[in-house]
C-alpha positions as CSV (number, residue, x, y, z in Angstrom):
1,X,122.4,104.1,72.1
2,X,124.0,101.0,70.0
3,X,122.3,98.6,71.9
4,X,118.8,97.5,71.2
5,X,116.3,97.3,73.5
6,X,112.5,95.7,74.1
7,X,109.8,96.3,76.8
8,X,106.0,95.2,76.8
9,X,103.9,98.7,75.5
10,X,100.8,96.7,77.6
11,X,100.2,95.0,81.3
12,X,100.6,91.5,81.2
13,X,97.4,89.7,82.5
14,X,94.0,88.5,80.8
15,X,93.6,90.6,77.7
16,X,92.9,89.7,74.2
17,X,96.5,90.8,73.0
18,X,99.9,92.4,74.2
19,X,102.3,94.8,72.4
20,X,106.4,94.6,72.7
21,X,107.8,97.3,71.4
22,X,111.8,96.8,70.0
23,X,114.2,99.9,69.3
24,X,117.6,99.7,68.0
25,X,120.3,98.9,65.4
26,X,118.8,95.3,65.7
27,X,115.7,95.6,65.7
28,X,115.1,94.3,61.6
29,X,116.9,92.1,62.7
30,X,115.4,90.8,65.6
31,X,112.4,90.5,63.8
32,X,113.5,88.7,60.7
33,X,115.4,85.8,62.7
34,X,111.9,85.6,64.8
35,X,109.4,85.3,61.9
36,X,111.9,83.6,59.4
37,X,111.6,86.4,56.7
38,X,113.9,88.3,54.4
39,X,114.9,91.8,56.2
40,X,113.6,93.2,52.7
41,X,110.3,92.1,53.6
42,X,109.4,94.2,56.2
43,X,107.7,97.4,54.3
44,X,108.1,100.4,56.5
45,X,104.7,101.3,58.6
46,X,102.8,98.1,56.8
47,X,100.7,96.0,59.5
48,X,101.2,92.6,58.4
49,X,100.2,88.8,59.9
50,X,103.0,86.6,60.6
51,X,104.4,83.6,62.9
52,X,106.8,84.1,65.0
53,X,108.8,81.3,65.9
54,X,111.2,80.0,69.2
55,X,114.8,79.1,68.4
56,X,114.1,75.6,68.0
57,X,112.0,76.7,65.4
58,X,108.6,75.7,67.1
59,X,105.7,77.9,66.5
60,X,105.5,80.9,69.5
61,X,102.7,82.8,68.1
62,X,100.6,84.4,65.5
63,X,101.6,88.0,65.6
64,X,100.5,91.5,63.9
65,X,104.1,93.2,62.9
66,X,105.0,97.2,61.8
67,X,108.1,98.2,60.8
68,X,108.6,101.9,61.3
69,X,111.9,102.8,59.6
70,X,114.7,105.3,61.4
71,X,114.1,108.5,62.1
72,X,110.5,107.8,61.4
73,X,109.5,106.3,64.8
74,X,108.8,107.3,68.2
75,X,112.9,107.1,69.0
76,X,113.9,108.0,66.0
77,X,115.6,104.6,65.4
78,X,114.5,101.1,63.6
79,X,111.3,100.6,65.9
80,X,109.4,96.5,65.2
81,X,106.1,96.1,67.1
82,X,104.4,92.8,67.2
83,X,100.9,92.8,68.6
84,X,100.7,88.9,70.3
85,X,97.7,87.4,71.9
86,X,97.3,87.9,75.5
87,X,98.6,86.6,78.4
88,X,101.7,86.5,80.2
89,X,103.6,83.6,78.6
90,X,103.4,84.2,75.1
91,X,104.3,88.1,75.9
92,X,107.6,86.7,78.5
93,X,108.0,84.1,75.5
94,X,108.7,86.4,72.8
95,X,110.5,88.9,75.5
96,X,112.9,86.2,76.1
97,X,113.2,85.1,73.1
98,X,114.2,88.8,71.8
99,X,116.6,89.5,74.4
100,X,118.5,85.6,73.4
101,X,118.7,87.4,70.3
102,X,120.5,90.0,71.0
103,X,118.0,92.8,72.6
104,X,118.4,94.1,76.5
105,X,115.2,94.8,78.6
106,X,114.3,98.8,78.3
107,X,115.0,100.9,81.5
108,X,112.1,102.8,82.6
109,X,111.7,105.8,80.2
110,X,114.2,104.8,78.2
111,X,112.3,104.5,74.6
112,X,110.9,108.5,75.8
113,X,114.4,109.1,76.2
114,X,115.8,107.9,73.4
115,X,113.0,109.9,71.5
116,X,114.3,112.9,73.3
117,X,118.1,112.3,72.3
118,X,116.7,111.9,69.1
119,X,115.4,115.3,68.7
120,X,111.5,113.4,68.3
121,X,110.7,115.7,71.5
122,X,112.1,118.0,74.2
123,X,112.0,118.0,77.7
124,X,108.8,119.5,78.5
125,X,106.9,116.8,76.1
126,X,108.9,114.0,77.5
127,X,107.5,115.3,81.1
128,X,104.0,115.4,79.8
129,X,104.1,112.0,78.4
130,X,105.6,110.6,82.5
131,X,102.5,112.8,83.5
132,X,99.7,111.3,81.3
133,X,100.6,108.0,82.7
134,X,99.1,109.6,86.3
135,X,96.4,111.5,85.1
136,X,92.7,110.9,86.9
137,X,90.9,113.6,85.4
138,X,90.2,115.7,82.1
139,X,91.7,119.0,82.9
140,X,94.9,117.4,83.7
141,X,94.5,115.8,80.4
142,X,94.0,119.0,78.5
143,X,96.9,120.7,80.5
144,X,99.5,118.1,79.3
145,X,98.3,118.0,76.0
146,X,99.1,121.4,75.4
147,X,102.4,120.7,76.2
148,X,102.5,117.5,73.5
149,X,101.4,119.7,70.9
150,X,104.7,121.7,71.8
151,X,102.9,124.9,73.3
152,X,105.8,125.1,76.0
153,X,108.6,124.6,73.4
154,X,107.0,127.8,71.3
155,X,106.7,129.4,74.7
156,X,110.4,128.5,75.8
157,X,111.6,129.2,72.0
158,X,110.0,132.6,72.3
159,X,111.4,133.6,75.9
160,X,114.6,132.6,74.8
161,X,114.8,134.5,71.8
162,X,114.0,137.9,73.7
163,X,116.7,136.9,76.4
164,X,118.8,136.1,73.1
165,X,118.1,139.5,72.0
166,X,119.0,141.3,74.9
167,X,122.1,139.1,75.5
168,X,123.5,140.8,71.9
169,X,123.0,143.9,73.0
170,X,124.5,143.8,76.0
171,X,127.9,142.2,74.7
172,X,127.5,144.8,71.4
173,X,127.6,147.5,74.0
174,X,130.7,146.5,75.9
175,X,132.3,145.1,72.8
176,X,131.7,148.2,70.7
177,X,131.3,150.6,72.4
178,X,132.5,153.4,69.8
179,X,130.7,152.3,67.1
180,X,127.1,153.9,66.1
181,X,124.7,152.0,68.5
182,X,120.9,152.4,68.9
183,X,120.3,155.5,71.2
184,X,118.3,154.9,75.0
185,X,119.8,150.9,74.5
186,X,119.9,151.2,78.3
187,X,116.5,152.0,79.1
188,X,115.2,149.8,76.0
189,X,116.9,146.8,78.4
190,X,114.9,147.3,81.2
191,X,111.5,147.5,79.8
192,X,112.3,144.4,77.8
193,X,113.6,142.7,81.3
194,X,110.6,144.4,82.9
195,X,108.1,142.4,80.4
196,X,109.2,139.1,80.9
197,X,109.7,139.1,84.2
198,X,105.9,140.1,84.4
199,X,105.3,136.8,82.3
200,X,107.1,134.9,84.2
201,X,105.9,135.4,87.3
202,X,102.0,135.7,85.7
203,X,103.0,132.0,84.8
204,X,104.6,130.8,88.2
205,X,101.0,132.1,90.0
206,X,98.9,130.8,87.9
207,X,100.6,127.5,87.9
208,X,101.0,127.6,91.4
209,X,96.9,127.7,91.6
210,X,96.2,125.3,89.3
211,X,99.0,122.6,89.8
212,X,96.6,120.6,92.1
213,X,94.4,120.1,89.2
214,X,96.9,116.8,88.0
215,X,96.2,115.3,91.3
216,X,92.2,116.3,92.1
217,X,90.4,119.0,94.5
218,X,89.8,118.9,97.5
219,X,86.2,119.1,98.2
220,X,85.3,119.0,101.9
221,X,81.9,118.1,103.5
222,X,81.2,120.0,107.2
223,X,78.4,120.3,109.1
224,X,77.4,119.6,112.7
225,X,77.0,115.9,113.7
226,X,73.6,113.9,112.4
227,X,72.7,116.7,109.3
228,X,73.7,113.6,106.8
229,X,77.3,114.4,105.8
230,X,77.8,110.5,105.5
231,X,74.7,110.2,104.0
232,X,75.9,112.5,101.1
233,X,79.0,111.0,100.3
234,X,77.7,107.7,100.0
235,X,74.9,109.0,97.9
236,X,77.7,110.6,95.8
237,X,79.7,107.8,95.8
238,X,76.8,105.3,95.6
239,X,78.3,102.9,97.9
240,X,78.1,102.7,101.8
241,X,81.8,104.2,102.2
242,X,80.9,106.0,105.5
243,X,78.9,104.6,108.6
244,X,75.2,106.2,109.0
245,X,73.9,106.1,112.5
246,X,71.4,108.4,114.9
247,X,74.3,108.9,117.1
248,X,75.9,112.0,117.5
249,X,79.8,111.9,116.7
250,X,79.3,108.0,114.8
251,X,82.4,110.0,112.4
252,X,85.3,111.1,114.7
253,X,88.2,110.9,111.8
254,X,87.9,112.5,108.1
255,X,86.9,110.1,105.7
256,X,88.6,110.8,102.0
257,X,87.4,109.2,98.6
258,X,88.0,109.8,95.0
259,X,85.4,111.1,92.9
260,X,85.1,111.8,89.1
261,X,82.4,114.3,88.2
262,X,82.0,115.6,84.3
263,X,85.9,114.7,83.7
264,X,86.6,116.5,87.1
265,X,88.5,114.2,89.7
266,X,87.5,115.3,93.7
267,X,89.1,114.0,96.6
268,X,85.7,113.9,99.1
269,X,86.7,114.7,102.2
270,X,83.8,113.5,105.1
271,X,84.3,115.1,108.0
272,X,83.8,114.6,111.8
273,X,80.7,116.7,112.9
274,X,81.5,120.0,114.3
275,X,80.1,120.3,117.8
276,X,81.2,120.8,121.8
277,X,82.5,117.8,122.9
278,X,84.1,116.5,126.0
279,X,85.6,113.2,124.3
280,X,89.2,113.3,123.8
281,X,89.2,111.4,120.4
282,X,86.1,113.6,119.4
283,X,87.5,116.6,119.9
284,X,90.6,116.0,117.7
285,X,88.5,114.8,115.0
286,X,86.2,118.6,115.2
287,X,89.9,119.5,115.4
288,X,90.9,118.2,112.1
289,X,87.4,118.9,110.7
290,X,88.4,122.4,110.7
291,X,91.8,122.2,109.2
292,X,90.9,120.5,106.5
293,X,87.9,122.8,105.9
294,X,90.9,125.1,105.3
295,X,93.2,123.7,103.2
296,X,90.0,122.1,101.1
297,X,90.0,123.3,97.7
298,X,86.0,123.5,97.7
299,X,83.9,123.0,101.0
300,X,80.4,121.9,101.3
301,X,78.4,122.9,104.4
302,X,75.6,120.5,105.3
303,X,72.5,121.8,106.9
304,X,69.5,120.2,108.8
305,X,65.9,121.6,107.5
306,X,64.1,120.0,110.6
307,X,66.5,121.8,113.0
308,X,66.1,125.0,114.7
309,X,69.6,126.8,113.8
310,X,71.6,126.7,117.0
311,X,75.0,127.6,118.7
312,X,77.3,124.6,116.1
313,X,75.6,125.9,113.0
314,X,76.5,129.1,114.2
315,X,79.8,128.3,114.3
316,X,79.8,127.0,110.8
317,X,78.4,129.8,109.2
318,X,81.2,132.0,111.1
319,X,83.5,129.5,109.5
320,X,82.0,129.7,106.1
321,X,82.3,134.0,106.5
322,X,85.6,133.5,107.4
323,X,86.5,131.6,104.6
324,X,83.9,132.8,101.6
325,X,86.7,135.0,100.2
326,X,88.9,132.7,99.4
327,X,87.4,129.4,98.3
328,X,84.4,128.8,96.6
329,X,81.2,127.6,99.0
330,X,78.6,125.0,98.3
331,X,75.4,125.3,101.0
332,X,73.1,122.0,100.9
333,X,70.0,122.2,103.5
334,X,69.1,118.6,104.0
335,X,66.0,116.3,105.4
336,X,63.5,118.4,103.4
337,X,61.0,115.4,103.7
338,X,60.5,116.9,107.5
339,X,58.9,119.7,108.7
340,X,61.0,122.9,108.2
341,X,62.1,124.6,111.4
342,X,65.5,125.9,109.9
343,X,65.8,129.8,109.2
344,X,67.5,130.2,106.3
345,X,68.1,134.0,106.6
346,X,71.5,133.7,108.1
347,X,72.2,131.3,105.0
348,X,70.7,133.1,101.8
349,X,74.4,134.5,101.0
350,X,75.5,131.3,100.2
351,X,72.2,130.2,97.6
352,X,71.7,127.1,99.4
353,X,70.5,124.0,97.9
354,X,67.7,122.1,99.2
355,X,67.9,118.4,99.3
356,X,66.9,115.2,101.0
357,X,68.6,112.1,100.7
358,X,66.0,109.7,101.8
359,X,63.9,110.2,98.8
360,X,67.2,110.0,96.6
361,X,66.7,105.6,95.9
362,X,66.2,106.4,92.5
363,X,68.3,109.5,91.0
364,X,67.3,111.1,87.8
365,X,68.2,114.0,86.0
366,X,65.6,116.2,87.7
367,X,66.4,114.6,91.3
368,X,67.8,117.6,94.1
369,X,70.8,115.5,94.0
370,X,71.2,115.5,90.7
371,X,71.0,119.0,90.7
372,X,73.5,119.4,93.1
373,X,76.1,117.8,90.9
374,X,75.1,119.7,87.9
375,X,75.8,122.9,90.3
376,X,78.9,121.4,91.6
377,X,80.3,120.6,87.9
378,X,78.7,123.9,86.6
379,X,81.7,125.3,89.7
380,X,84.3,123.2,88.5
381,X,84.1,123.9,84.8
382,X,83.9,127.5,86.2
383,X,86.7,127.3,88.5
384,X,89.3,125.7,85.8
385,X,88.6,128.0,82.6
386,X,91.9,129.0,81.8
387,X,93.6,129.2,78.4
388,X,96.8,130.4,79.6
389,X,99.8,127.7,79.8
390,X,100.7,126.4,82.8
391,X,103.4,124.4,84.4
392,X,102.7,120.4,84.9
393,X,106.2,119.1,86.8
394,X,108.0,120.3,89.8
395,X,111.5,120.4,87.4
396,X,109.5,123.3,85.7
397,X,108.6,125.1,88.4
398,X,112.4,125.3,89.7
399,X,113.8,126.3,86.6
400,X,111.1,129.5,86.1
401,X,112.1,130.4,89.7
402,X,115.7,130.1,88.7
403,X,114.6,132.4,85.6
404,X,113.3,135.2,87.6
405,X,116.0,135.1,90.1
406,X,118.9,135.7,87.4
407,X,116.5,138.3,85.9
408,X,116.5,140.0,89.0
409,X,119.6,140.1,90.1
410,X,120.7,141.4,86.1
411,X,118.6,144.6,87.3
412,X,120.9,146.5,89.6
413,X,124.1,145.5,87.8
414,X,122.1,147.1,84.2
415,X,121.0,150.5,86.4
416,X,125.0,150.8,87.4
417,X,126.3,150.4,84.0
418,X,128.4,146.9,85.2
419,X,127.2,145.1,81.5
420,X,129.4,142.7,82.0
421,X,127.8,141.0,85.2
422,X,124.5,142.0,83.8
423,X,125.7,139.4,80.7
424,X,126.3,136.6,83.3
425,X,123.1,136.9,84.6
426,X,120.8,136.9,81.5
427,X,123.0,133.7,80.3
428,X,122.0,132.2,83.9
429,X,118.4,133.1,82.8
430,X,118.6,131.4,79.2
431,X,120.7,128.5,81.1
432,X,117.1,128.4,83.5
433,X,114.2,128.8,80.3
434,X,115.9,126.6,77.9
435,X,116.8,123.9,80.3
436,X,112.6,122.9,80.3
437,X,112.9,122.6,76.4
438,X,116.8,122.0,75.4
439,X,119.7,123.0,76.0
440,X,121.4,126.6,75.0
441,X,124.1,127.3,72.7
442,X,126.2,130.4,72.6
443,X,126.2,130.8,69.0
444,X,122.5,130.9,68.8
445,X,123.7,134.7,71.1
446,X,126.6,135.3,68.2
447,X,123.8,134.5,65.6
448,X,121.6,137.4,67.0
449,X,124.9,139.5,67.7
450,X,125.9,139.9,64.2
451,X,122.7,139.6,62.6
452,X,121.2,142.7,64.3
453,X,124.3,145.4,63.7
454,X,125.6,146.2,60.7
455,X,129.0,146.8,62.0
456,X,131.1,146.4,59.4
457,X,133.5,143.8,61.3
């Protein structure tokens, strides 16, 4: 890291400034060649107005400079920001004219790893900060910023400690066998292994079930053909994303859209009305309507309040019993500006919600659609309460898995008296927790070792 280095912080483009950020050994100066000033003139973390100038001494720009001294910046090293007017030439100007004096262009992630080699953050923050980047939703945004605030380091920090712990006992026990050792060690072991493997794999489930909160819900829309499925998502939407027609089987392929509710991101998910059909290309889309009802995170059944209930809401209703155990239902009865011939009976299970779109041109707050998405975010705020912490990358997942694995296969080795392999296996497992925060040292082991015992060695 004795190279310098400079990347624009902001898209280039029409905006009313941009912010190139410079890290390195040169970074002072960089600057002070740029704005012809004395190096002693830049006060550490002081915002301060000031040309900037090309080599042949013409005037670039007028920028907005800080100085944030080494180790006190985001890579720990001399860090210069200027904040330059908008646009893409003055930006590529000053880029250029940085990198003529001596700076290289940044890699991608390179100022979040530099603040990582630093010691600024660990792995599990440097993840979150890749991740916030991506983010579409709220509850993504609160899952990550748990792990900024370090949550996962104190969790890793903790984990490690009691594998630590049991680490030193084990190699006390084989090492010392003759001296005066705490009675029932063996047993003390295993309910210690016992416990963390029951965190760890309360962690991987829960994580599991709430990982597709970075990337959005699923919530899909069923119903037979012509009870205004389409109608609903461009009402949700507000834009005419599906095609609205009298004609039965007008949608033969899912229709998907993105839609934020209350901080919630949902992936809408129109599908081809359920029915018999003889039409090849019809009956794959009923096909897929189906499948997707089942791997949705959230369906929404769509009824028709003017309709007599027959044989294809039948078969959605079996589909929604079939699947009310293990996703969360929402039941909308539709067209209630007609006359009712619908029996509702068969549907009171689900609390259905009576709507009808055509008198939805002007939505307020006390509008049946309305209420449908203050139902619908009441669900989601529902579905996503959790305070425990949860894993946000694919890298963290893996590395829990490799956890418990070592921790189980320490277990029969431990039973057998073989403390020696038991060893190798809890070092794979602090290898496995500490790799999401940083890496493990063996005399953090020998530090626990011979603080514990009074051996007299």
């Amino acid at each position: 890291m004795n190279d310098t280095i400079i990347a624009p912080t902001t898209t280039y483009g029409k905006s009313s400034l941009n912010v190139l950020r410079l890290s390195g050994k040169k970074a002072l100066e960089i600057a002070s060649k740029l704005t012809h000033k004395d190096i002693e003139s830049f006060t550490p973390r002081y915002a301060f107005l000031s040309n900037v100038y090309f080599s042949d001494h013409s005037l670039l720009d007028t920028c907005i400079i800080i100085y944030f001294k080494a180790p006190h910046s985001y890579t720990t090293e001399d860090v210069v920001e200027f904040q330059c007017h908008g646009g893409t030439f003055i930006a590529q100007s000053l880029l250029n004219e940085c990198i003529s004096l001596g700076a290289r262009l940044a890699n991608p992630g390179e100022f979040t790893k530099r603040a990582f080699l630093g010691g600024r953050i660990d792995l599990s923050q440097a993840q979150a900060i890749a991740k916030l980047i991506e983010i579409q939703n709220a509850t993504a945004h609160k899952m990550l910023m748990r792990h900024l605030k370090g949550e996962m380091h104190d969790f890793c920090e903790s984990l490690r400690t009691q594998l630590i712990t049991i680490l030193a006992h084990s190699e006390v026990f084989i090492d010392y066998a003759d001296e005066d050792l705490p009675k029932n060690l063996m047993d003390d072991l295993t309910q210690k292994l016992n416990a963390i493997l029951r965190t760890l794999s309360n962690l991987l489930e829960q994580s599991h079930q709430k990982y597709i909160l970075l990337s959005g819900l699923k919530l899909c829309i069923i119903g037979k053909p012509n009870v205004g499925k389409s109608s609903l998502l461009n009402a949700l939407l507000r834009k005419n994303r599906a095609i609205i027609s009298d004609i039965a089987g007008t949608t033969r392929d899912s229709i998907e859209e993105n839609f934020l509710l209350g901080g919630h991101l949902l992936k809408l998910i129109d599908t081809a009305g359920i029915r018999e059909s003889e039409d090849i290309i019809e009956k794959e889309g009923i096909k897929r309507s189906i499948q997707n009802a089942k791997e949705s995170d959230l369906l929404l059944a769509v009824f028709d309040y003017s309709k007599v209930l027959d044989n294809e809401d039948m078969q959605i209703i079996s589909l929604l019993q079939e699947l009310k155990n293990e996703k969360k239902i929402l039941v909308l009865i539709n067209k209630t500006d007609l006359d009712k011939k619908i029996d509702t009976t068969k549907l009171e299970i689900f609390n259905p919600l009576f709507l009808s779109l055509k008198e939805e041109n002007k939505e307020d707050e006390n509008s049946s659609l309305s209420l449908f998405k203050q139902k619908l975010e009441d669900i989601l705020n529902t579905k996503e309460e959790n305070d425990t912490l949860l894993l946000t990358s694919q890298y963290q997942f893996q590395a829990i898995n490799s956890c418990i694995e070592a921790l189980k296969d320490s277990k029969t080795p431990l039973q057998n008296g073989e403390l020696e392999i038991f060893s190798f296996h809890i070092n794979e497992a602090i290898k496995a927790i500490a790799s999401i925060t940083k890496p493990y040292e063996y005399s953090q082991m020998l530090d626990v070792m011979f603080g514990d015992f009074c051996l007299g060695k």
